[in-house]
C-alpha positions as CSV (number, residue, x, y, z in Angstrom):
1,X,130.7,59.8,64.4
2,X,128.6,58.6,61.5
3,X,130.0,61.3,59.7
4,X,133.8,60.3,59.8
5,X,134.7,59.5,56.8
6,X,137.6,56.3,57.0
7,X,138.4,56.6,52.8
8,X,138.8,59.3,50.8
9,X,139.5,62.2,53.0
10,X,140.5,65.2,52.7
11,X,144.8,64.2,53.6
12,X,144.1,61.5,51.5
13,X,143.0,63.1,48.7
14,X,146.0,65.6,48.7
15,X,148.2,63.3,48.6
16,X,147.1,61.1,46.1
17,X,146.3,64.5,43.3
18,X,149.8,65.3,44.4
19,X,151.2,62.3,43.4
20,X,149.3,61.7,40.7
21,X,150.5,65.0,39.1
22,X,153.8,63.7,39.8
23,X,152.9,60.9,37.3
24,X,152.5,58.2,40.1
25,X,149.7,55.4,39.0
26,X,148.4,54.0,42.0
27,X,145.2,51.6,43.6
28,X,143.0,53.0,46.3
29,X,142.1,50.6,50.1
30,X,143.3,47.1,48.5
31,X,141.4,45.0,50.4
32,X,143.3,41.8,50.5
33,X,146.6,43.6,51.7
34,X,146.9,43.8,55.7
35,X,145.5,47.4,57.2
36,X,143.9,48.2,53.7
37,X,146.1,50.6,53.1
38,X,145.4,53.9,51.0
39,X,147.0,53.9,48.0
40,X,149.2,51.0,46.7
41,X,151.8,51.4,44.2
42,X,152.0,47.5,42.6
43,X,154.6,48.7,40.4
44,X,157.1,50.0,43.2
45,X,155.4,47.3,45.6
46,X,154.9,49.9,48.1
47,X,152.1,51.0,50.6
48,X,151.4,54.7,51.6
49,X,149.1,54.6,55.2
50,X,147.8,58.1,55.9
51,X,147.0,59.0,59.4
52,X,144.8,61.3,60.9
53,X,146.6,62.7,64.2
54,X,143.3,62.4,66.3
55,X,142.0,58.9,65.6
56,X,146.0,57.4,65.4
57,X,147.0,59.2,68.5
58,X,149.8,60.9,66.6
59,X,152.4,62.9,68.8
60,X,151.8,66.4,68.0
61,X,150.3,69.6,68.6
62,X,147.1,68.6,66.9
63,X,146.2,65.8,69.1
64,X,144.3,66.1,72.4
65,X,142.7,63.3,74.1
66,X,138.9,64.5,74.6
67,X,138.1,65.8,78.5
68,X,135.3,64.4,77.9
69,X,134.9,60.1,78.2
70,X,138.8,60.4,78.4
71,X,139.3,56.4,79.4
72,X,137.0,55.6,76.5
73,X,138.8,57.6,73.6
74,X,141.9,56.6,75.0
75,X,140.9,52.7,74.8
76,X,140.2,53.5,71.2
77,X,143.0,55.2,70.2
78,X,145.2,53.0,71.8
79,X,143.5,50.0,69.9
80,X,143.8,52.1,67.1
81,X,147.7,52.4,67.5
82,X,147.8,48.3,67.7
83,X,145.8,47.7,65.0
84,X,148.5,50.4,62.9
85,X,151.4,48.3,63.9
86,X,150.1,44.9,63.5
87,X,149.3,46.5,59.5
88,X,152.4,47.6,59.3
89,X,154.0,44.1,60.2
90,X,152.2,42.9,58.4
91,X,153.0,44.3,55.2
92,X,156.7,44.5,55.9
93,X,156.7,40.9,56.2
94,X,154.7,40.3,53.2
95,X,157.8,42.7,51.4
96,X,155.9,45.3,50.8
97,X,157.6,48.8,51.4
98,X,155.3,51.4,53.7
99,X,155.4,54.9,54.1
100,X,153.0,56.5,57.0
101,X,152.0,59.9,56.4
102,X,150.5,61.7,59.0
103,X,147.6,64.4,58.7
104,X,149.8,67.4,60.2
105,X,152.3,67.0,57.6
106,X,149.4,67.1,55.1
107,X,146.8,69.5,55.9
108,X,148.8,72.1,58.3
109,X,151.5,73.3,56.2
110,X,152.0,75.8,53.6
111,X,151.8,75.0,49.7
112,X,155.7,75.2,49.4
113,X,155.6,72.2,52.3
114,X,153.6,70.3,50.5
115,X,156.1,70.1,47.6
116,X,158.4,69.2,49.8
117,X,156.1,66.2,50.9
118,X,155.4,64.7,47.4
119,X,159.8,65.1,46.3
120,X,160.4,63.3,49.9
121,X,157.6,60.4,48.8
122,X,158.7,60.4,45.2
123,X,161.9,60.0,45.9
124,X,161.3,57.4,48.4
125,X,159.4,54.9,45.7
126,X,162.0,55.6,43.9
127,X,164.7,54.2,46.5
128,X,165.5,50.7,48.0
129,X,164.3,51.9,51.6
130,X,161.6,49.5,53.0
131,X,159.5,52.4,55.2
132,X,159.9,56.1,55.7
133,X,157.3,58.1,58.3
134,X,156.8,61.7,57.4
135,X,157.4,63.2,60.1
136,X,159.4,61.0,62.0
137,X,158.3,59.6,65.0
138,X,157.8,62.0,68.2
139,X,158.6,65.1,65.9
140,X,156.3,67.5,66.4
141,X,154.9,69.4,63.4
142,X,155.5,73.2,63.8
């Protein structure tokens, strides 16, 4: 466990070079905003939270509670999943806008996907629209 990394991972990392190419400026884990969230965009005053499916219990193919210390990883997650929402709050009520980006979307789709990924998040700092979760909730990533 010493070895999970909680900044700078690998979904992290594509989305911000994405972005960044896309000529995005951005902050990395502001730590006075709720959750510490991964990259903040001041000038858009918007949030992006990136998700690994495992660790935020994320509904999709990827993620499979261990068989192993089930009631224990399941505690955690689910404390996990709280400690997402109250962030999320959190920063909606402080009016910041939040987009949560899961790790399927990310690391388990083809290059042309991942296009698609950094238009949909463009356009979404772009827009008015307070949050935006890619994928939607209970959508399973194929």
């Amino acid at each position: 466990m010493r070895a999970i990394r909680s900044k700078n991972t690998k979904p992290e990392i594509l989305v911000r070079r994405a972005l960044h190419a896309a000529g995005f400026r951005y902050r990395l884990h502001v730590l006075g905003m709720p959750g510490k969230p991964d990259i903040v965009f001041s000038k858009f005053h918007a949030a992006i939270l990136i998700h690994g499916c495992f660790w935020h219990g994320h509904d999709c193919k990827f993620f499979k509670l261990p068989s192993t210390r089930t009631e224990f990883w399941r505690a955690k997650i689910e404390k996990n999943r709280i400690n997402d929402a109250r962030a999320f709050e959190a920063l909606v009520s402080s009016g910041w806008r939040v987009a949560v980006v899961w790790e399927c979307e990310i690391c388990r789709r083809p290059n042309e996907d991942q296009l698609s990924l950094t238009l949909r998040l463009s356009d979404w700092l772009k827009s008015a629209r307070t949050s935006i979760e890619i994928p939607p909730a209970h959508v399973s990533s194929q």
